[in-house]
C-alpha positions as CSV (number, residue, x, y, z in Angstrom):
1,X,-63.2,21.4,37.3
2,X,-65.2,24.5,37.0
3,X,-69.2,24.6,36.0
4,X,-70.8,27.2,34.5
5,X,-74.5,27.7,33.5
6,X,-76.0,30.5,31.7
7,X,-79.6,31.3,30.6
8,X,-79.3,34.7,30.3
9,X,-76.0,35.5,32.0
10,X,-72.4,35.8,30.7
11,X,-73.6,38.0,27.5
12,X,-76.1,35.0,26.4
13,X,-78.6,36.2,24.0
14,X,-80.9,35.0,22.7
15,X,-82.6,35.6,18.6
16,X,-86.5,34.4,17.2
17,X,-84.3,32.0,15.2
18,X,-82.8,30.8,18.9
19,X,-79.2,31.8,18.4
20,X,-77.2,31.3,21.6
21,X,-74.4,34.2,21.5
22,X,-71.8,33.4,24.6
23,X,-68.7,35.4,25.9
24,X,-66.3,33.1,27.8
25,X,-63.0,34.5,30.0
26,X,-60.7,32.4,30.0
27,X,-58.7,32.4,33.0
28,X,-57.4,28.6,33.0
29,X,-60.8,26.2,33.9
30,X,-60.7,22.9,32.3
31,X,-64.4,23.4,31.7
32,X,-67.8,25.7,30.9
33,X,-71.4,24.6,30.2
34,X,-73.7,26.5,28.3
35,X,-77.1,26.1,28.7
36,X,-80.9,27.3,27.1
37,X,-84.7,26.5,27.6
38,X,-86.6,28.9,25.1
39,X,-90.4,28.7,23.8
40,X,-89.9,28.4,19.8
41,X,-92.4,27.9,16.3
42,X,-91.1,25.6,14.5
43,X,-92.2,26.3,10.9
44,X,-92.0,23.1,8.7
45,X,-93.8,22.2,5.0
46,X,-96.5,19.8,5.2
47,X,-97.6,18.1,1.7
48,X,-101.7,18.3,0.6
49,X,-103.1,16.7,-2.2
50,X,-105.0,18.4,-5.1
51,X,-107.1,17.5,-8.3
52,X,-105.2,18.1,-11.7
53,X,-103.7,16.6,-15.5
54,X,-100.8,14.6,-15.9
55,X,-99.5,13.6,-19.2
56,X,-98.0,10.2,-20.0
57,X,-96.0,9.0,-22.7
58,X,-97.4,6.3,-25.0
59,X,-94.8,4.6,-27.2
60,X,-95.5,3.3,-30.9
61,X,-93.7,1.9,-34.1
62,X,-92.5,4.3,-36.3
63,X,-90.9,3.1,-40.3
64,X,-88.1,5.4,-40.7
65,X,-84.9,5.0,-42.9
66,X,-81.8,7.2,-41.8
67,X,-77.7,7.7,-42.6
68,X,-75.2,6.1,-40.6
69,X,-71.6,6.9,-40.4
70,X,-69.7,3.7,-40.6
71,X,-65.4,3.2,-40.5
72,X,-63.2,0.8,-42.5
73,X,-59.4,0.4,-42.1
74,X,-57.3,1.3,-44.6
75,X,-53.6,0.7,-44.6
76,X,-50.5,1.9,-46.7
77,X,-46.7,0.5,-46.0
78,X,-44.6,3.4,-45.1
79,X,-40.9,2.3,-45.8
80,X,-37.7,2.7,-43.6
81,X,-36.2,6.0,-43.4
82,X,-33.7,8.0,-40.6
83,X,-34.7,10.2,-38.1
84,X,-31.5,12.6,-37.6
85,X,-31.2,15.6,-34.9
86,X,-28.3,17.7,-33.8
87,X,-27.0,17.8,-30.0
88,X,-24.4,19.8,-28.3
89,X,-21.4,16.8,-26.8
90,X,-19.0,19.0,-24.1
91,X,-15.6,18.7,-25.6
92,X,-12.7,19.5,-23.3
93,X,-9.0,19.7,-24.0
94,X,-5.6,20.6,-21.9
95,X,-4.1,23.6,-22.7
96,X,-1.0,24.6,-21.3
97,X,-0.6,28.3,-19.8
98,X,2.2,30.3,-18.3
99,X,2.5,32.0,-15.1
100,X,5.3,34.2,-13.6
101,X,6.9,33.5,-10.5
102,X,9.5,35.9,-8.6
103,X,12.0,35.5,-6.1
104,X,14.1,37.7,-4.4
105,X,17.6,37.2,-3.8
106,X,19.5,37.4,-0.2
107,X,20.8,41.4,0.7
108,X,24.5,42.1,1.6
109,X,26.5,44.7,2.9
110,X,28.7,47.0,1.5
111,X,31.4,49.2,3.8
112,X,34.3,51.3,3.3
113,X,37.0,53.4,5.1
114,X,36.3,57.2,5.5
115,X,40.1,59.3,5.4
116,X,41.3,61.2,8.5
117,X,42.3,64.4,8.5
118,X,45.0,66.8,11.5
119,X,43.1,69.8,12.9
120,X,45.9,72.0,14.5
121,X,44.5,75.6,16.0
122,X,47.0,78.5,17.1
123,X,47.0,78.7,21.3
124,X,46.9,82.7,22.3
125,X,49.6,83.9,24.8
126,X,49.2,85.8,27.9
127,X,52.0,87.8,30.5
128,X,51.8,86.6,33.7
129,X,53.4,89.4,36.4
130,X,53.6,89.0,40.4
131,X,55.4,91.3,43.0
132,X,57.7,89.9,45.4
133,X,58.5,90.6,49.3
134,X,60.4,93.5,47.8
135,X,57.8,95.5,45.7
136,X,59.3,94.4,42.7
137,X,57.4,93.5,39.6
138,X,58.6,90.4,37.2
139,X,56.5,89.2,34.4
140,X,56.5,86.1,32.1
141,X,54.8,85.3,29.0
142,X,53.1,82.0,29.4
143,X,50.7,80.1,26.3
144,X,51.2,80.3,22.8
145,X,52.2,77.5,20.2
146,X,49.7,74.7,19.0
147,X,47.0,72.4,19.6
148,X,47.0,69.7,17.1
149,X,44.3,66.7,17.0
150,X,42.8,63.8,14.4
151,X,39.3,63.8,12.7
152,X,37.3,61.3,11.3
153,X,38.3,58.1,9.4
154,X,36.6,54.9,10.3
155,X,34.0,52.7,8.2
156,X,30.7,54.1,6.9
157,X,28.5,50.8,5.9
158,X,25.2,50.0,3.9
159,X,22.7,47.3,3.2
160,X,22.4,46.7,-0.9
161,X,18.6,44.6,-1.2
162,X,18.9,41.4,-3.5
163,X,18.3,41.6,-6.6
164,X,14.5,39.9,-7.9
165,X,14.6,37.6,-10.4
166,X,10.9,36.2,-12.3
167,X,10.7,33.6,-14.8
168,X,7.6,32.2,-16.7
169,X,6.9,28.7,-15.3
170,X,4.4,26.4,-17.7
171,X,1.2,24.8,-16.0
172,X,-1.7,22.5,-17.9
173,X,-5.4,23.2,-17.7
174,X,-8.5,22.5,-19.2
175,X,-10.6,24.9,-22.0
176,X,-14.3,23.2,-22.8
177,X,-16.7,24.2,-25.3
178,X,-19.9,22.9,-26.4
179,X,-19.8,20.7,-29.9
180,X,-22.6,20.0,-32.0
181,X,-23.1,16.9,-33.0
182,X,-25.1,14.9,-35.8
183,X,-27.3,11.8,-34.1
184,X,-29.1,9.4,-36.2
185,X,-32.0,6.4,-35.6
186,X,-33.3,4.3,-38.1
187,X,-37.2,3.9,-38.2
188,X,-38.2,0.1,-39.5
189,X,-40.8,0.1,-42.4
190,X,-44.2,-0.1,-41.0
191,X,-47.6,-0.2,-41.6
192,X,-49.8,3.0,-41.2
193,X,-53.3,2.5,-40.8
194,X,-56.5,4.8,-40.2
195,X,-59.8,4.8,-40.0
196,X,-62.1,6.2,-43.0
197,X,-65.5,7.0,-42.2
198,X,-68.3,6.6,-44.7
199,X,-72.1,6.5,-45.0
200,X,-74.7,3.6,-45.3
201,X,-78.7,4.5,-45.1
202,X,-80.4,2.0,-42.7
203,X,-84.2,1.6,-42.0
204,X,-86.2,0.0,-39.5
205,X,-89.1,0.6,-37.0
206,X,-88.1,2.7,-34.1
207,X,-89.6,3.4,-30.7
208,X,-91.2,6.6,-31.1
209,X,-93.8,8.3,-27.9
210,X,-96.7,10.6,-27.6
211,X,-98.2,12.2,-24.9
212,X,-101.6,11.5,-22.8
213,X,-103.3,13.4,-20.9
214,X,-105.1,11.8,-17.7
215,X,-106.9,12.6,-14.3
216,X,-104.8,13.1,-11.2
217,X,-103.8,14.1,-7.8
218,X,-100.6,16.4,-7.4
219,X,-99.0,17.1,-4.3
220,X,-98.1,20.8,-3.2
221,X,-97.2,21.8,0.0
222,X,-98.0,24.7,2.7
223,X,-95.7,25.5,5.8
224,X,-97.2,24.4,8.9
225,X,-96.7,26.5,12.9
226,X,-95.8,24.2,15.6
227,X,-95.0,25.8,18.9
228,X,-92.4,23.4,20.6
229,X,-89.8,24.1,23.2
230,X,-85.8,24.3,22.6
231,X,-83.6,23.2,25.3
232,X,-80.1,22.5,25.2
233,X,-76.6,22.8,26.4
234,X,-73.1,23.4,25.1
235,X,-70.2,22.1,26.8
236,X,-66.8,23.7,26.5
237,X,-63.7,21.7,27.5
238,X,-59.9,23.3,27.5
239,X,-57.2,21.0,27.2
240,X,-55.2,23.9,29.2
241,X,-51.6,21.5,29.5
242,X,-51.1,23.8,32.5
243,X,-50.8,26.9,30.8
244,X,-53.2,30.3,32.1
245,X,-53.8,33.5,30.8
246,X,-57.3,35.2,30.7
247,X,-58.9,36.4,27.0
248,X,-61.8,36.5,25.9
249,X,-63.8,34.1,23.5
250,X,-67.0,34.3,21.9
251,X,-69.4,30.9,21.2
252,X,-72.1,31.0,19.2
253,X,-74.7,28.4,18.3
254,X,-77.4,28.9,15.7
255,X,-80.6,27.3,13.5
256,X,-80.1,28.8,9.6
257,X,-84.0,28.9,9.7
258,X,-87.1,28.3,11.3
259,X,-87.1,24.5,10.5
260,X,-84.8,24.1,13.7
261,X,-83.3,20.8,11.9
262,X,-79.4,21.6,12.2
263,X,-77.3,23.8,14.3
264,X,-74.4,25.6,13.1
265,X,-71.5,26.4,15.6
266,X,-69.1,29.8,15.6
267,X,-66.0,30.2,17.6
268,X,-64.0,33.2,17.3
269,X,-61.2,34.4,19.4
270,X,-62.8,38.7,21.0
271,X,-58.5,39.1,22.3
272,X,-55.1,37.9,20.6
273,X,-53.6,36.0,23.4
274,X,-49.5,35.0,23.8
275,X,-50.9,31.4,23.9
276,X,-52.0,29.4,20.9
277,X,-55.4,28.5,20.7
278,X,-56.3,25.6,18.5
279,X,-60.2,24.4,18.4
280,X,-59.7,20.2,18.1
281,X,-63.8,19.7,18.5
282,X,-66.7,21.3,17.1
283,X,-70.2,19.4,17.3
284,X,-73.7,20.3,17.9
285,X,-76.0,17.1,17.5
286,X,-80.2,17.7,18.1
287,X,-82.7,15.2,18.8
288,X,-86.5,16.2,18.3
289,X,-90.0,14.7,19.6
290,X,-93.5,16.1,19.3
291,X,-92.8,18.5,21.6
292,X,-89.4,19.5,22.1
293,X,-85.9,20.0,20.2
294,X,-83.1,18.6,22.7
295,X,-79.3,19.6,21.6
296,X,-76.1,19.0,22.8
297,X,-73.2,21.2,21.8
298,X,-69.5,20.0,22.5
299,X,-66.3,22.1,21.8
300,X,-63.1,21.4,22.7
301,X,-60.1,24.0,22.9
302,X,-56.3,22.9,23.3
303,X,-53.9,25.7,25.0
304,X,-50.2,25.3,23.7
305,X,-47.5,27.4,24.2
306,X,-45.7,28.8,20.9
307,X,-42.3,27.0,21.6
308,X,-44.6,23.8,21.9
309,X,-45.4,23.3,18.6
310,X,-43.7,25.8,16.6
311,X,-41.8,24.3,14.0
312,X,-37.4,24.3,14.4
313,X,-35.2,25.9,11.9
314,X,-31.7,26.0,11.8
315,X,-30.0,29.7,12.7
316,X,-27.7,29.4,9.9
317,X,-26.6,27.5,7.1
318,X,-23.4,27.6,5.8
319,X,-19.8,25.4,4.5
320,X,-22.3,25.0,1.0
321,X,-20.4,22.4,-1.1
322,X,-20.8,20.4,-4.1
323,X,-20.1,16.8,-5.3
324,X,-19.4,16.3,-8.7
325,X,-20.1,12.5,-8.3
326,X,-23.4,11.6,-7.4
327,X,-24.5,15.8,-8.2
328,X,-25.1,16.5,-4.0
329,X,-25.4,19.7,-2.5
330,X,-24.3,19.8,0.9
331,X,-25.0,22.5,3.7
332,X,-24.2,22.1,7.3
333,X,-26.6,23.1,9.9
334,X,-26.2,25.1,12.8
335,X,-28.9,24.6,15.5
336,X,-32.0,21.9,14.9
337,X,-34.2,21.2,12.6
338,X,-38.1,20.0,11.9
339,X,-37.8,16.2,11.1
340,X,-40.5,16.6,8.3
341,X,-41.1,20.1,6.0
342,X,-40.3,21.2,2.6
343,X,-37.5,23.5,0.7
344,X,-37.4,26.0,-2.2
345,X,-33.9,26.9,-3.4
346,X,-32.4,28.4,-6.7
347,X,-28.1,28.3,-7.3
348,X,-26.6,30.9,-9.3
349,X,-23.0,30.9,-10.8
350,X,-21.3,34.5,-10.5
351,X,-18.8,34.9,-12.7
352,X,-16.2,37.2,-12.6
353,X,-17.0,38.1,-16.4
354,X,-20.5,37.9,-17.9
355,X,-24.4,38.1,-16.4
356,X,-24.9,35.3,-13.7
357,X,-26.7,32.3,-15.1
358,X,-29.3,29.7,-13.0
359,X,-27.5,26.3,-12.6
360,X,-30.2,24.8,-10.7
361,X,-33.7,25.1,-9.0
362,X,-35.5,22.7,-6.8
363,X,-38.4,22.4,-4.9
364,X,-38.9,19.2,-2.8
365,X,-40.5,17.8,0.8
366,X,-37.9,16.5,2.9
367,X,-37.0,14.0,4.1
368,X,-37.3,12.5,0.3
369,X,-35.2,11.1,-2.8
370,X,-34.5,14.6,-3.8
371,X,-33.7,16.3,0.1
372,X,-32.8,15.1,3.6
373,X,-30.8,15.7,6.4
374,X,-27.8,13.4,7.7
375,X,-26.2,14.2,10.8
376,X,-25.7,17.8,10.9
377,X,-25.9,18.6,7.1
378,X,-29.0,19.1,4.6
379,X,-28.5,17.4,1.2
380,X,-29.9,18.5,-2.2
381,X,-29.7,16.1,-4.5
382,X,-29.0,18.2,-8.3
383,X,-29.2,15.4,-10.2
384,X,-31.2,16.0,-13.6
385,X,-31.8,19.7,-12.7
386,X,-28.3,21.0,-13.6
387,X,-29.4,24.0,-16.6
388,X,-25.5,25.2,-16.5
389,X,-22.1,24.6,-15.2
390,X,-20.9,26.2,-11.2
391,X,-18.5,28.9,-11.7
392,X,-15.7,29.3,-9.4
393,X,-18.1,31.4,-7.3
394,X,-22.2,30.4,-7.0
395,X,-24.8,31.8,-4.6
396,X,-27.4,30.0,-2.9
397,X,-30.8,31.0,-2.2
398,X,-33.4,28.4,0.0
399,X,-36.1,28.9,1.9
400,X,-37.2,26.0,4.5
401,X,-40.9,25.3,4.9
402,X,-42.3,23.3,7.9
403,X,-45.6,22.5,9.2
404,X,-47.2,22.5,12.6
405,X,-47.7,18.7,13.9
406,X,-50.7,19.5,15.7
407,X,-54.8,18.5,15.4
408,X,-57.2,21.0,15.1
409,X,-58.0,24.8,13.9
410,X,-55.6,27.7,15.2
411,X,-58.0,30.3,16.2
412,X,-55.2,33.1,16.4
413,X,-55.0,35.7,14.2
414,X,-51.5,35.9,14.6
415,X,-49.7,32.9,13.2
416,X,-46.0,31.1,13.6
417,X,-43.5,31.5,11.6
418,X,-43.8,28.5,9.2
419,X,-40.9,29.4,7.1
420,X,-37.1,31.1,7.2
421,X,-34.7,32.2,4.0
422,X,-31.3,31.6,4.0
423,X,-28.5,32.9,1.9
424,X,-25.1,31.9,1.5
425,X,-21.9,31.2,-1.4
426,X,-20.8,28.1,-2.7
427,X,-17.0,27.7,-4.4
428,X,-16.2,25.4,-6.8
429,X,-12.7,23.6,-6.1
């Protein structure tokens, strides 16, 4: 544990009214004390007695005669009649629609034979000559005639698609509309009474008083110097859960006046720190003799890390359904969840055809009658609070609220996160 004293050191200062102004650096110590010894005048009223007239009140009996307003009950029978109001009854029916449904047959192929056809061409001729051993020439005419051959024929094939056939198939479902309808009570005969007020004069003596002058002493009062001397010490305790980083803090401890008969304690955080500071004590307590005012100051800090205390909300919510049944919104949850907050959430139905309407809104603490969370889904329960139907498709809008389970005040300017808004679709089957 670390000690510290200050009279005039670590930016102490000192007022006439004897305010103690302290800067403390907090670099992880479990502990600083605080301490003064200061020459004060304590100013206080102090009562004196002078001559002067009082007044009295003397009663006597007085004869008067005044109006009173009396009641009697009158009565007159009011006979049985019927009470009748219109609601809307939903009325649904089967209809039965058509729809169209296709098929395509299977494809075959189709071939046939191509003809053939003789290509003939003419073939040139040439003279061939050679000499023999002799020198004689003889020539020959070699070639000629034609060269005849067969083209095409064969099968050329082709796919033919099948052909699509639709008919109009017959399905049953439901139209519903809101009917009026004519609801009736009989009242019972009954007797209606009130009261009719009326006025009777009554006399008698009453208690009337005048006032009397008489000789007395009245008591004023003056303020009164008494030079006495203030000592005192503050302790300052951190609860530090072995967490350090340094910031500044500034402690101050004051008298409002110069009766010195309370002190008022201010803490104020001079840095925003990464840590949370919360202030779980505050308490200045003085005792005074003839010639001294004694007090003893005690605060208390806590140092938590955000994660520590910060409240746990899911990362998503989604799979939104409905249960006709027993009216139960369901989400699941993906991550945790606090065990204790509150929700705010409004479902819409989109239609495909007209303005979207509010089905429901709800606001509710959970875990409750209304909201909780089983396993890894939050429940709504919509019961009572449906204003219209789901469409096919409905959007969800909630926002989960959770509080910090922790004593004390948190001195940072910067606060959690207490809250997160989800949005996501629901789908009627």
């Amino acid at each position: 544990m670390r000690l510290f004293s200050a009279l005039f050191l670590l930016a102490v200062s000192l007022s006439s009214l004897a305010q103690v102004d302290s800067q403390i650096i907090f670099r992880g110590q479990n502990s600083e004390v605080i301490k003064i010894e200061k020459d004060i005048n304590v100013v206080r009223p102090v009562p004196y007695e002078v001559p002067s007239t009082c007044t009295r009140d003397i009663p006597y009996q007085s004869y008067e005669c005044r109006d009173v307003t009396r009641h009697r009950e009158e009565c007159s029978w009011v006979p049985s009649s019927e009470n009748c109001w219109s609601e809307n009854e939903r009325v649904c029916r089967n209809v039965t629609r058509t729809r169209q449904e296709c098929s395509t047959g299977s494809s075959r192929q189709e071939c046939h034979e191509r003809p053939s056809r003789e290509v003939c061409t003419e073939r040139p001729t040439r003279e061939v000559c050679h000499t023999n051993s002799r020198g004689q020439q003889s020539c020959q005419t070699v070639g000629g005639g034609q060269s005849c051959q067969t083209v095409g024929g064969g099968q050329s094939c082709h796919t033919i698609p099948g052909e699509r056939t639709c008919r109009d198939v017959s399905y049953t479902d439901q139209d519903c509309d809101n009917v009026p309808r004519r609801r009736c009570e009989t009242i019972p005969g009954h007797n209606n009474c009130r009261d009719i007020p009326y006025s009777e004069r009554v006399c008698g003596n009453e208690t009337r008083y005048r006032q009397e002058e008489y000789a007395c002493m009245r008591t004023l009062y003056r303020d009164e110097t008494t030079a006495k001397k203030l000592t005192g010490e503050v302790q300052v305790h951190f609860q530090t859960n072995g967490l350090v980083e340094e910031f500044p803090l500034h402690i101050s401890v004051a008298a409002p006046d110069a009766k010195f008969e309370s002190f008022a304690t201010v803490v104020k955080l001079l840095k925003e720190p990464k840590v949370l500071v919360f202030l779980k004590k505050k308490e200045v307590i003085a005792k005074e003799s003839a010639t001294e005012i004694n007090f003893q100051g005690d605060i208390v800090f806590e140092i938590l890390d955000a994660n520590m205390v910060t409240p746990a909300f899911p990362t998503k919510l989604k799979t939104a359904a409905f249960n006709e049944a027993n009216s139960v919104l369901s989400m699941v949850i993906e991550g945790s969840i606090s065990a204790m907050g509150s929700l705010d959430a409004k479902i819409s139905s989109n239609p495909k055809v007209g303005r979207n309407k509010i089905v429901a809104e709800v606001k509710a603490a959970y875990p409750s009658e209304r909201a909780g969370v089983a396993g890894s889904k939050l429940n709504i329960s919509l019961a009572g609070l449906m204003q219209n139907e789901l469409a096919k498709k409905n959007s969800i809008a909630i926002k989960l609220i959770a509080p910090m389970i922790v004593e004390g005040e948190l001195m940072n300017a910067k606060k959690p996160v207490m809250e997160k808004a989800y949005n996501l679709l629901l789908f009627k089957k």
